[in-house]
PyMOL Python script that loads the backbone (N, CA, C, O; Angstrom):
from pymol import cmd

cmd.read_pdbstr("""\
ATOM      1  N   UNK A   1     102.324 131.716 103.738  1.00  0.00           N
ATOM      2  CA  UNK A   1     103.516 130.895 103.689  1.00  0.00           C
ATOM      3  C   UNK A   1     103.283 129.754 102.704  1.00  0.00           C
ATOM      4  O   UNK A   1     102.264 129.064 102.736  1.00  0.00           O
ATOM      5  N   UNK A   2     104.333 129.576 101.775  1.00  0.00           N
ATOM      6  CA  UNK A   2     103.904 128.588 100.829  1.00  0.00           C
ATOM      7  C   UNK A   2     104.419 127.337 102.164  1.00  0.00           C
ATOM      8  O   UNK A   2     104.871 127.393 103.307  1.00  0.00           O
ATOM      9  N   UNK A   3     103.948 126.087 101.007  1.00  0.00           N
ATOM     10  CA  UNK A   3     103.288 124.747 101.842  1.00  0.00           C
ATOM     11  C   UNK A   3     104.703 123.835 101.229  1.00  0.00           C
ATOM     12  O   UNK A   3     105.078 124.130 100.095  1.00  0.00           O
ATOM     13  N   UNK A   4     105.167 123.167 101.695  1.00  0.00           N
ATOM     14  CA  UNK A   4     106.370 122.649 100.757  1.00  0.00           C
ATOM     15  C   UNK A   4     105.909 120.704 100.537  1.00  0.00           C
ATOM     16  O   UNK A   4     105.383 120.169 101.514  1.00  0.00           O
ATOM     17  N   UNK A   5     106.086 120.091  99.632  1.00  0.00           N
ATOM     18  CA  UNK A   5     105.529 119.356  99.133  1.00  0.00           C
ATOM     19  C   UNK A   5     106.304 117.839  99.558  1.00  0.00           C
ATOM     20  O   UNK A   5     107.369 117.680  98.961  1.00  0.00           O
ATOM     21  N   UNK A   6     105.994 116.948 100.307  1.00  0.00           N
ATOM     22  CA  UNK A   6     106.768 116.511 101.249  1.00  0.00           C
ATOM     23  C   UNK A   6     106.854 114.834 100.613  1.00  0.00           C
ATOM     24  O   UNK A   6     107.780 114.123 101.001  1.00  0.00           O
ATOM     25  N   UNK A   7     105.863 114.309  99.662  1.00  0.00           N
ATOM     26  CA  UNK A   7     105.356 113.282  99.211  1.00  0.00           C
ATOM     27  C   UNK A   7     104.357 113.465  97.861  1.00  0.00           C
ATOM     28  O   UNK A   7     103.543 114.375  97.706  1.00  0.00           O
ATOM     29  N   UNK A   8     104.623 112.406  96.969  1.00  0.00           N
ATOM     30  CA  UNK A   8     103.692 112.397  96.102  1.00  0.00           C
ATOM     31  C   UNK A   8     103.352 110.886  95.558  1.00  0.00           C
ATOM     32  O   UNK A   8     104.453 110.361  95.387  1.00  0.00           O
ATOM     33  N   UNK A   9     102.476 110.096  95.263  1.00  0.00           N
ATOM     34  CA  UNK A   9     101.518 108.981  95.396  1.00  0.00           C
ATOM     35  C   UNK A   9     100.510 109.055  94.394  1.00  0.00           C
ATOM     36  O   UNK A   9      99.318 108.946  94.681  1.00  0.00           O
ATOM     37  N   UNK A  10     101.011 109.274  92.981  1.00  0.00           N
ATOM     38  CA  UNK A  10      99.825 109.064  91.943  1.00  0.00           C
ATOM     39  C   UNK A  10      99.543 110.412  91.839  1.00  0.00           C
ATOM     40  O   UNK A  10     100.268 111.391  91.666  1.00  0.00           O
ATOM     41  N   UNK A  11      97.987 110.234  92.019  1.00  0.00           N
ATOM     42  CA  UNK A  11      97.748 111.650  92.167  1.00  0.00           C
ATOM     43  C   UNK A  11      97.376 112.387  93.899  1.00  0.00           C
ATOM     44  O   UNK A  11      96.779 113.432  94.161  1.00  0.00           O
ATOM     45  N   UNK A  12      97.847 111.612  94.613  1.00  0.00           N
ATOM     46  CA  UNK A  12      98.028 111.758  96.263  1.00  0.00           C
ATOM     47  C   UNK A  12      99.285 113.028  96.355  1.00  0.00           C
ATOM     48  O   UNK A  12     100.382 112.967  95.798  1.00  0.00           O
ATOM     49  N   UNK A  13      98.857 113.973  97.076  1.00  0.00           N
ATOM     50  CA  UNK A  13      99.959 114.416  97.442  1.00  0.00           C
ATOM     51  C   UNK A  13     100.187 115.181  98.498  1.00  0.00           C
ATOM     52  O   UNK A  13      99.371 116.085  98.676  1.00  0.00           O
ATOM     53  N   UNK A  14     101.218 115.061  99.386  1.00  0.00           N
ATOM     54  CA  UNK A  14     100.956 115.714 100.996  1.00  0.00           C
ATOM     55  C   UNK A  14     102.280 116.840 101.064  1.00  0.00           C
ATOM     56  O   UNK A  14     103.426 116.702 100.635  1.00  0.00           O
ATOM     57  N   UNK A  15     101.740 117.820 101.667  1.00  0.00           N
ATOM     58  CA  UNK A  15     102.334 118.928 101.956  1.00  0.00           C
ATOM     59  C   UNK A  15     102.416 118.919 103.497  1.00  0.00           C
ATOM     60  O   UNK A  15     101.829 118.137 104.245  1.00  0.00           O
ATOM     61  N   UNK A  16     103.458 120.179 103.931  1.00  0.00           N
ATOM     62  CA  UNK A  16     104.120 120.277 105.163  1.00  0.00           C
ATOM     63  C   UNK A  16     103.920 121.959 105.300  1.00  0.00           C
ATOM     64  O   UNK A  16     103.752 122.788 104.406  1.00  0.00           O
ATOM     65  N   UNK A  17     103.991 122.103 106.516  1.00  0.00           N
ATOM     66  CA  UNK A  17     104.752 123.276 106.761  1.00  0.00           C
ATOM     67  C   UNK A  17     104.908 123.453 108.462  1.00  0.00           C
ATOM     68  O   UNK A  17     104.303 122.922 109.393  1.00  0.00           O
ATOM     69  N   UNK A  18     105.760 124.226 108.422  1.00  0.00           N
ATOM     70  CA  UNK A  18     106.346 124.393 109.847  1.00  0.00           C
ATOM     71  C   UNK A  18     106.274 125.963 110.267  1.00  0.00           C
ATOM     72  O   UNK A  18     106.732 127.020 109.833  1.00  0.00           O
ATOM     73  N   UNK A  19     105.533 125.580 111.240  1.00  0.00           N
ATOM     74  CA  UNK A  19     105.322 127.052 112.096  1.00  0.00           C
ATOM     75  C   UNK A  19     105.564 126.970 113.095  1.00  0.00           C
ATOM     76  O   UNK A  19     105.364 125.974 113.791  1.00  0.00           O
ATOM     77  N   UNK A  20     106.209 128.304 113.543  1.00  0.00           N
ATOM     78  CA  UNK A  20     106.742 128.255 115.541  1.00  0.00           C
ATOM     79  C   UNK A  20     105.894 129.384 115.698  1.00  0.00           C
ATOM     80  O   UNK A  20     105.739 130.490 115.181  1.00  0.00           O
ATOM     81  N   UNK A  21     105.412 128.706 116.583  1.00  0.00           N
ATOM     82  CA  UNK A  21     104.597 129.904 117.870  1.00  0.00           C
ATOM     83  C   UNK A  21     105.200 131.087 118.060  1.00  0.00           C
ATOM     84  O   UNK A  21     106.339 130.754 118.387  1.00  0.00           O
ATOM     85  N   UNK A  22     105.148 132.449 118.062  1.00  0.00           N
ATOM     86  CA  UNK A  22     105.865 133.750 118.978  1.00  0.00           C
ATOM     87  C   UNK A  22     105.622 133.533 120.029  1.00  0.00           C
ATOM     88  O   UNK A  22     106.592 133.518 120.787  1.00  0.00           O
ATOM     89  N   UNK A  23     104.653 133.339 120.455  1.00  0.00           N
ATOM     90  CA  UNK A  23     104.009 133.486 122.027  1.00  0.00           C
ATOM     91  C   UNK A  23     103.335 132.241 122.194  1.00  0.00           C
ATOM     92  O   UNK A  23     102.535 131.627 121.487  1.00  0.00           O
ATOM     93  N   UNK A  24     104.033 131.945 123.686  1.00  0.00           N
ATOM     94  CA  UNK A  24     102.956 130.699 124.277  1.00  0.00           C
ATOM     95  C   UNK A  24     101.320 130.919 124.588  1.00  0.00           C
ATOM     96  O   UNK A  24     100.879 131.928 125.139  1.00  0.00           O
ATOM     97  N   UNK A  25     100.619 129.948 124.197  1.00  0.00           N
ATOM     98  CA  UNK A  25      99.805 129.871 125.053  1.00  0.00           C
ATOM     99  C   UNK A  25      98.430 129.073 124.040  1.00  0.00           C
ATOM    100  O   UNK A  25      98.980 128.601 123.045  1.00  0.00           O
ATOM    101  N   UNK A  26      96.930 128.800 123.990  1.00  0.00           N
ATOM    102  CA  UNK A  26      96.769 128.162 123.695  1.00  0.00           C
ATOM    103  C   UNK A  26      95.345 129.147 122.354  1.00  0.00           C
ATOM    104  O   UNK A  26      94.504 129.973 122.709  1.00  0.00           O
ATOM    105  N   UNK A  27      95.573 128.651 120.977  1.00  0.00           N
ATOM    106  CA  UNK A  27      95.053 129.309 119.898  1.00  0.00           C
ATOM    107  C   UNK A  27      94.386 128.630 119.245  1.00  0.00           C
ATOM    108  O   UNK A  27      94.715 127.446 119.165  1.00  0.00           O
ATOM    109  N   UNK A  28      93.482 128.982 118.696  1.00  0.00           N
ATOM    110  CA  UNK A  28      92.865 128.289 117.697  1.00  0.00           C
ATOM    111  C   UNK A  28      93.264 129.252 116.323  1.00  0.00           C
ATOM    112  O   UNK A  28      93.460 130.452 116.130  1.00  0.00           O
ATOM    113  N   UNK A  29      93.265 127.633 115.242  1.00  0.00           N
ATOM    114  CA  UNK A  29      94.010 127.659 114.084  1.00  0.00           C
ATOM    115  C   UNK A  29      93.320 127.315 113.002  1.00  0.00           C
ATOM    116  O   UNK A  29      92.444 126.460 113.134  1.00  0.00           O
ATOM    117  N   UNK A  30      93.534 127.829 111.878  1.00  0.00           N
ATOM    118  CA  UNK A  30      92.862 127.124 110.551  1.00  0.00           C
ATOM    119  C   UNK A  30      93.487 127.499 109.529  1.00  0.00           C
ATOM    120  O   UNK A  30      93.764 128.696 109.612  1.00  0.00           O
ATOM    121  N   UNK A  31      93.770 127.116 108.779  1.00  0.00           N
ATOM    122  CA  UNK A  31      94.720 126.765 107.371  1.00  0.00           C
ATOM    123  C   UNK A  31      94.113 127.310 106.386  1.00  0.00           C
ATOM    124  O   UNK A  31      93.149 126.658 105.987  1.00  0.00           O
ATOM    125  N   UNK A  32      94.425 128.724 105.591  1.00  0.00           N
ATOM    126  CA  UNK A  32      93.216 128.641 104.330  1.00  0.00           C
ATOM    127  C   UNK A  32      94.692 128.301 103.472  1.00  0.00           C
ATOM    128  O   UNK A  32      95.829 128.680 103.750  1.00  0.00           O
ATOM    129  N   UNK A  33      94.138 127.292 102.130  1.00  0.00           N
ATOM    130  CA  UNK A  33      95.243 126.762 101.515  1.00  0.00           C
ATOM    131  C   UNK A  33      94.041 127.190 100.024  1.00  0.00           C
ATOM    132  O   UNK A  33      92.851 127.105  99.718  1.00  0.00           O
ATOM    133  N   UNK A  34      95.495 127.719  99.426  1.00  0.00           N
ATOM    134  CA  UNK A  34      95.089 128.717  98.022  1.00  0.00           C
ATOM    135  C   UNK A  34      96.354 128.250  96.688  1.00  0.00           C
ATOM    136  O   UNK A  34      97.582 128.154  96.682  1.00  0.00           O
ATOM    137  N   UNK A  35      95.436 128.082  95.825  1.00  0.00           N
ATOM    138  CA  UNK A  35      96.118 127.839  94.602  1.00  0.00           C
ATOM    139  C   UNK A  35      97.086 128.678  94.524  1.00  0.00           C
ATOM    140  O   UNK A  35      97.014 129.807  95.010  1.00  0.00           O
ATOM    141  N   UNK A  36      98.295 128.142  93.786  1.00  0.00           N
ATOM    142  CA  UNK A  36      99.269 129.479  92.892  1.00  0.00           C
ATOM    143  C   UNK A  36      99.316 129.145  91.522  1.00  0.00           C
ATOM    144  O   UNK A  36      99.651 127.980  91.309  1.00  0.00           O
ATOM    145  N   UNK A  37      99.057 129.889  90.466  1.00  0.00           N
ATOM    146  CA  UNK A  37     100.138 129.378  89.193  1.00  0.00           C
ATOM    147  C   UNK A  37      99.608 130.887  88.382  1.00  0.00           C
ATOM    148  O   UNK A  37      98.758 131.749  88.605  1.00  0.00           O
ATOM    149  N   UNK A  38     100.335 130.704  87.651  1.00  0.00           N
ATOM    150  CA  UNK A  38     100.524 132.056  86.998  1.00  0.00           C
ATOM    151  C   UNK A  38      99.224 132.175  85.626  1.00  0.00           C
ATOM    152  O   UNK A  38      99.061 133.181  84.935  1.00  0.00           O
ATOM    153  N   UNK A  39      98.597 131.156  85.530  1.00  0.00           N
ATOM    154  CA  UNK A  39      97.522 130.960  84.497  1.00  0.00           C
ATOM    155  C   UNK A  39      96.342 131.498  85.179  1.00  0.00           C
ATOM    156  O   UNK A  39      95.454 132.047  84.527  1.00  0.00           O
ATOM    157  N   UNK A  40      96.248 131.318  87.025  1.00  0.00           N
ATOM    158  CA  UNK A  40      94.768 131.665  86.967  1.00  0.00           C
ATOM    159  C   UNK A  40      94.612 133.054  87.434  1.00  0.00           C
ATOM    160  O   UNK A  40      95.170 133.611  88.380  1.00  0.00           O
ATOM    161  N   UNK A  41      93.573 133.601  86.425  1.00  0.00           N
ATOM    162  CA  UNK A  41      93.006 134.640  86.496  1.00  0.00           C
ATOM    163  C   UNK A  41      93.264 135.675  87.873  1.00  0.00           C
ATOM    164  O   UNK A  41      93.537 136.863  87.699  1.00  0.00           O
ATOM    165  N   UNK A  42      93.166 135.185  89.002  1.00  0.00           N
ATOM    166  CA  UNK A  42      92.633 135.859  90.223  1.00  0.00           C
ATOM    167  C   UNK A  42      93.447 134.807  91.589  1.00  0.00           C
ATOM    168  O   UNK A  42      93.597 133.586  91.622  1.00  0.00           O
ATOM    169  N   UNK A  43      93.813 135.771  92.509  1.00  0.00           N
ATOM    170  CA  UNK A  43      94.701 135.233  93.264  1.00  0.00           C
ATOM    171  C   UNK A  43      93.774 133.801  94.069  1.00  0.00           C
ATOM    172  O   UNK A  43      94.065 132.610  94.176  1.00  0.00           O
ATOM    173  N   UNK A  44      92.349 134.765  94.613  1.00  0.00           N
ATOM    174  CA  UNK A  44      91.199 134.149  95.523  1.00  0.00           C
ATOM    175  C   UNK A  44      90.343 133.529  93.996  1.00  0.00           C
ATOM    176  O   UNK A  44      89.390 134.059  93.423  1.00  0.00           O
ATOM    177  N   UNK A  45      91.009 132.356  93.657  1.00  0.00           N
ATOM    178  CA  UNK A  45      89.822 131.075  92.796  1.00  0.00           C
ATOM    179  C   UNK A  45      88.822 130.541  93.848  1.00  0.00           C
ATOM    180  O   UNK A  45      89.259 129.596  94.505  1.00  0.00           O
ATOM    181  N   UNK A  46      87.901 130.845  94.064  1.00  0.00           N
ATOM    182  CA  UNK A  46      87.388 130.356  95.518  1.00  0.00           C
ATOM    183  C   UNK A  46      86.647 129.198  95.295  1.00  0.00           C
ATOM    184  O   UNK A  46      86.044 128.742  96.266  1.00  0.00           O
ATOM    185  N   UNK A  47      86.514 128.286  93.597  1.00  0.00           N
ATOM    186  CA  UNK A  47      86.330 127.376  93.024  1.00  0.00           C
ATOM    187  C   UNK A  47      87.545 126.294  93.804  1.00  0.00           C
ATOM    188  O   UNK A  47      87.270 125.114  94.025  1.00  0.00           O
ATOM    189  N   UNK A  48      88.820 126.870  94.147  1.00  0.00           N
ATOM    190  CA  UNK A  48      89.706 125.739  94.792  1.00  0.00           C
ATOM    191  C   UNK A  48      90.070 126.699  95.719  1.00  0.00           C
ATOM    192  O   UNK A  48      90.866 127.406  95.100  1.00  0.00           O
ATOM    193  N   UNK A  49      89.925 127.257  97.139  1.00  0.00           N
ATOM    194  CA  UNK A  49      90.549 127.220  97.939  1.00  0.00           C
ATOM    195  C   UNK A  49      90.048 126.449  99.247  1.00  0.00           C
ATOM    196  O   UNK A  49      88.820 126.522  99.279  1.00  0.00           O
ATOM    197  N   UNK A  50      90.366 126.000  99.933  1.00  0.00           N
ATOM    198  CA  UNK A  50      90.317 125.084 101.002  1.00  0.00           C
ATOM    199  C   UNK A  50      90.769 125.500 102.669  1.00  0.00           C
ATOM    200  O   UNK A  50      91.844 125.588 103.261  1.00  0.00           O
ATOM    201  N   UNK A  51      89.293 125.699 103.052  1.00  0.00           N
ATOM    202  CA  UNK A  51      89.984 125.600 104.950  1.00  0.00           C
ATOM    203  C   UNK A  51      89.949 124.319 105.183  1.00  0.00           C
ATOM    204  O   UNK A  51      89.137 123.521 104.714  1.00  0.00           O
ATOM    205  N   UNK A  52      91.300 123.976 106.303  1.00  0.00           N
ATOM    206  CA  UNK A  52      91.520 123.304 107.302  1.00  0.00           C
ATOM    207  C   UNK A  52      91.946 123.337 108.893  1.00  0.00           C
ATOM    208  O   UNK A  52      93.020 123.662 109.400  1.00  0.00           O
ATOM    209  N   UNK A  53      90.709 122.880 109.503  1.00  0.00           N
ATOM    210  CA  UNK A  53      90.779 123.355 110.732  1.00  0.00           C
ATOM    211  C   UNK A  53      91.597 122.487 111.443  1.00  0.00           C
ATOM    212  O   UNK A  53      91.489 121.262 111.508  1.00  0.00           O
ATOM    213  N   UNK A  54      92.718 123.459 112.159  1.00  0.00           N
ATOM    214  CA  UNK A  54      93.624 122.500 113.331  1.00  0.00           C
ATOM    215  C   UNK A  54      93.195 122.379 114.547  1.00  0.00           C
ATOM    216  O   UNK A  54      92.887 123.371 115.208  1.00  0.00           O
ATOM    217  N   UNK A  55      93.109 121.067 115.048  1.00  0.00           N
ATOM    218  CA  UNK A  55      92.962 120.874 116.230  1.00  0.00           C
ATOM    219  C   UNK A  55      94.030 120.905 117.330  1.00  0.00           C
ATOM    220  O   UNK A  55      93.717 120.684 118.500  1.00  0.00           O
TER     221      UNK A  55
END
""", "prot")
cmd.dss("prot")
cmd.show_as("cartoon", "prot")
cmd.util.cbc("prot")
cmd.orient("prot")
């Protein structure tokens, strides 16, 4: 799911996204957040991709 871009601050910039649960109950989560642009080579740059773990 792309990340939609909610704020920007120089070179600060914060993204959003909104996800609903299908099913209740309690999950553990982590974010892999991956470049897009049409210049780089390879989808997985693993030079910039980034986990973030939700608590």
């Amino acid at each position: 799911m792309p990340l939609k871009l909610v704020e920007r601050d120089g070179s600060r910039e914060v993204y959003e996204l909104r996800f609903k649960q299908a099913r209740p109950g309690h999950y553990k989560r982590a974010l892999r957040i991956v470049p897009t642009h049409p210049e780089l080579p390879h989808r997985m740059d693993f030079a910039l991709v980034r986990w973030v773990a939700l608590q």
